[in-house]
C-alpha positions in Angstrom: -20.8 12.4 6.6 -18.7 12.4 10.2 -17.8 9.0 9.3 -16.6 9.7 5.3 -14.1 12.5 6.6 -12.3 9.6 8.2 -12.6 7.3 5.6 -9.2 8.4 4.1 -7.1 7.3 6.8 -8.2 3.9 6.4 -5.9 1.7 5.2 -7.5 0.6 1.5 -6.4 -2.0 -0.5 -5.8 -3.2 -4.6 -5.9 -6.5 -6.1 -5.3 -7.7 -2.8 -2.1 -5.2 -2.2 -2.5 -2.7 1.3 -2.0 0.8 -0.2 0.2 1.6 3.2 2.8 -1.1 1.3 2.9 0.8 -1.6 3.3 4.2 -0.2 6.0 3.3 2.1 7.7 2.2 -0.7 7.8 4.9 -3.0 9.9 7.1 -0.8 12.8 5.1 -1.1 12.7 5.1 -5.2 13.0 8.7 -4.9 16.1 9.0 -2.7 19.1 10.2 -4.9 21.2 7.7 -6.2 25.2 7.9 -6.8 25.3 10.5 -10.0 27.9 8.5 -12.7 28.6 11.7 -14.4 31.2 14.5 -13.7 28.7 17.1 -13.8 25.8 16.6 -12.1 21.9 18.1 -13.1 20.2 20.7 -10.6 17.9 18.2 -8.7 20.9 16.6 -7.6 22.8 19.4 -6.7 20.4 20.4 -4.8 19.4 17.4 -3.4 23.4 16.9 -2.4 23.3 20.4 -0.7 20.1 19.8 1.3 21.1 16.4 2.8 24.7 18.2 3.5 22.6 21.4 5.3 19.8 19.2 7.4 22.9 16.8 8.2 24.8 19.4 9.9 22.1 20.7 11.8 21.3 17.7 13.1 24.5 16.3 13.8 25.7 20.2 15.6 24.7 19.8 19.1 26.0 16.4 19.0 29.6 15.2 19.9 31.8 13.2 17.6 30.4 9.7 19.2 26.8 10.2 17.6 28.0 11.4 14.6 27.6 7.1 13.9 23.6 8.5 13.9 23.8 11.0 10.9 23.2 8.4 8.0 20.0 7.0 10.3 18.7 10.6 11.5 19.4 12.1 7.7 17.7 8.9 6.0 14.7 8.8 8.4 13.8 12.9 8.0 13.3 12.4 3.8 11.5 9.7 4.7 9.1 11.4 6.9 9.4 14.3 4.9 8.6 12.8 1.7 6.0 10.7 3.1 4.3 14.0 4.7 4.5 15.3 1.2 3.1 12.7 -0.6 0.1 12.3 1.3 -1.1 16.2 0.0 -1.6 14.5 -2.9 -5.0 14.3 -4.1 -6.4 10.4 -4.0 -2.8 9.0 -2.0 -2.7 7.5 1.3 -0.8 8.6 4.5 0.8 6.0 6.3 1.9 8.8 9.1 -1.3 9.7 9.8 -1.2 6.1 12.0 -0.4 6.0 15.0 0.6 2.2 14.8 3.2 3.0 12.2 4.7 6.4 13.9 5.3 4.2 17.1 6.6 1.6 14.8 9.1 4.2 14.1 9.4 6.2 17.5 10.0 3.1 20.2 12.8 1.3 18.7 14.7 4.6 17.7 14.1 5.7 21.6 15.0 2.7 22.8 18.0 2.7 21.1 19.2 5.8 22.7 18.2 4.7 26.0 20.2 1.6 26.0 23.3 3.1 24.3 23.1 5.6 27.2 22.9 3.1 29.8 26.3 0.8 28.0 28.2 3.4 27.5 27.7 5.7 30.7 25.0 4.5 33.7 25.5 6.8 35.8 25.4 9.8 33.6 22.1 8.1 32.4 20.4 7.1 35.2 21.8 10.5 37.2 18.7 12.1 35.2 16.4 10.2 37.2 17.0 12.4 39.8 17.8 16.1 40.0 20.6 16.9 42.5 20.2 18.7 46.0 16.3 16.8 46.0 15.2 16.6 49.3 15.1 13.0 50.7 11.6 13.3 51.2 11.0 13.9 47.5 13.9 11.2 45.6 10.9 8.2 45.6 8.5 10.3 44.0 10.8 12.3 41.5 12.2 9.1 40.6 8.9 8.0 39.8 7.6 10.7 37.8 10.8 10.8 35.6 10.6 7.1 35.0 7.0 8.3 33.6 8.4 11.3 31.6 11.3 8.8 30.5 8.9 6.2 29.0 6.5 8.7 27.4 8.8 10.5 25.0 8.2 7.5 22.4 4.6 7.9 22.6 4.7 12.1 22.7 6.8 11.2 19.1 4.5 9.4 17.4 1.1 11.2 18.7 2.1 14.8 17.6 3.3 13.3 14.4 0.4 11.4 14.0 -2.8 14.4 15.3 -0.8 17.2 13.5 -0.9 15.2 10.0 -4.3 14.1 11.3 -5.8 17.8 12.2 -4.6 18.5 8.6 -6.0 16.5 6.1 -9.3 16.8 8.2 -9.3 20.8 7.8 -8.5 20.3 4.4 -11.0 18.1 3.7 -14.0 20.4 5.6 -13.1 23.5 3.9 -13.2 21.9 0.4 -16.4 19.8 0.8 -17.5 23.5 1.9 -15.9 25.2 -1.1 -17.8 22.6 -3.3 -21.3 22.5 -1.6 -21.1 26.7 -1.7 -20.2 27.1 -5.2 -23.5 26.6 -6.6 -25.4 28.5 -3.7 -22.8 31.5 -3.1 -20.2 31.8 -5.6 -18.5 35.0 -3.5 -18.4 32.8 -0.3 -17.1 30.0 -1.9 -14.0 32.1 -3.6 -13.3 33.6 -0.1 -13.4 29.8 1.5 -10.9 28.7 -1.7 -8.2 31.5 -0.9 -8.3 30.0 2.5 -8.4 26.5 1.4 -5.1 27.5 -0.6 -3.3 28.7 2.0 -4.4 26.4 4.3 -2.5 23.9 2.0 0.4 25.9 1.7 0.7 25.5 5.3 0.2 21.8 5.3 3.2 21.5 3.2 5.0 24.1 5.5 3.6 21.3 8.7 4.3 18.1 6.8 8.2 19.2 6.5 8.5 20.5 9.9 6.6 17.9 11.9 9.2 15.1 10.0 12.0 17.8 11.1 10.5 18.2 14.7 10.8 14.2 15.2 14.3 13.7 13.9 15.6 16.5 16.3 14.1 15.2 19.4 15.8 12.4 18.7 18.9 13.4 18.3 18.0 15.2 21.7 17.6 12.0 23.3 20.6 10.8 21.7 22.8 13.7 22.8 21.4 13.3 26.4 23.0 9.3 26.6 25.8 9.9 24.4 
């Protein structure tokens, strides 16, 4: 039974074709397209709107130089977002539940900012290294523990992504194998564990689209710090 709840993060396969493929794929068939019309429908109004809205948010803090970021930062939060969402489905796979595929994702966008912030202004970047008026005493090990603080932001991205998607699916999947093993012995109980397993998946949906919000803004934190 311990070993079936984790079952569905495994990466399955058809007719020879990784399911992980297949879901990363679909996201991008449901971006909005270029609308050929004058008037355009309500999905992509608001679709238009939404992209405008999360776009600015992002892209406030920032100064005119990372404003080259927006498409990347705006494209990679509906993919998160939509891949979060997808995975609620019922018998659909999750490719952000691995950690292998949220690094994938975190390291090269980190380094990114790293080495734009050390082109366009060393000093500025490498000034973080070390807080000023440190004791002399205290610069070898502060430079130290920064350097370790520096180096594990990628992988703080990709495991809160990855244990809060993870966390979940598993409650989701204990409280209805409950629901269903209860409804036979007591019907009352297994109502009362139902209500909860709704709103426990009302939340998920609230999680999946914040988690995918909470990556993209730290790193347009990181960004803003080297730009």
């Amino acid at each position: 039974m311990t070993l079936s709840f984790f079952d569905q993060f495994a990466s399955q396969s058809f007719l020879g074709i990784p399911l992980i493929a297949i879901a990363i794929l679909i996201p991008w068939m449901l971006f909005p397209s270029p609308y050929k019309r004058w008037m355009s429908n309500r999905l992509i109004t608001f679709q238009s709107w939404f992209i405008a809205r999360t776009t600015n948010q992002l892209m406030l803090p920032l100064n005119t130089g990372a404003h080259k970021w927006a498409m990347i930062l705006t494209a990679l939060l509906l993919f998160l977002m939509t891949l979060n969402l997808l995975g609620l489905l019922p018998y659909t796979f999750t490719p952000t539940t691995q950690l292998s595929m949220n690094m994938a994702l975190a390291v090269p966008l980190w380094l990114a900012t790293v080495l734009i912030g050390m082109r366009n202004q060393p000093t500025h970047s490498l000034a973080h290294l070390l807080p000023e008026g440190t004791p002399t005493p205290l610069i070898p090990i502060l430079i130290i523990i920064e350097t370790i603080s520096l180096f594990i932001r990628p992988l703080a991205l990709g495991v809160r992504l990855t244990a809060n998607l993870t966390a979940g699916h598993l409650l989701i999947q204990l409280i209805s194998t409950a629901t269903f093993v209860m409804l036979s012995i007591m019907p009352t109980i297994a109502t009362l564990t139902f209500i909860v397993l709704a709103l426990l998946t009302i939340l998920e949906i609230a999680v999946a689209m914040i988690q995918a919000y909470v990556f993209v803004l730290l790193l347009s934190l990181y960004l803003q710090e080297n730009v």
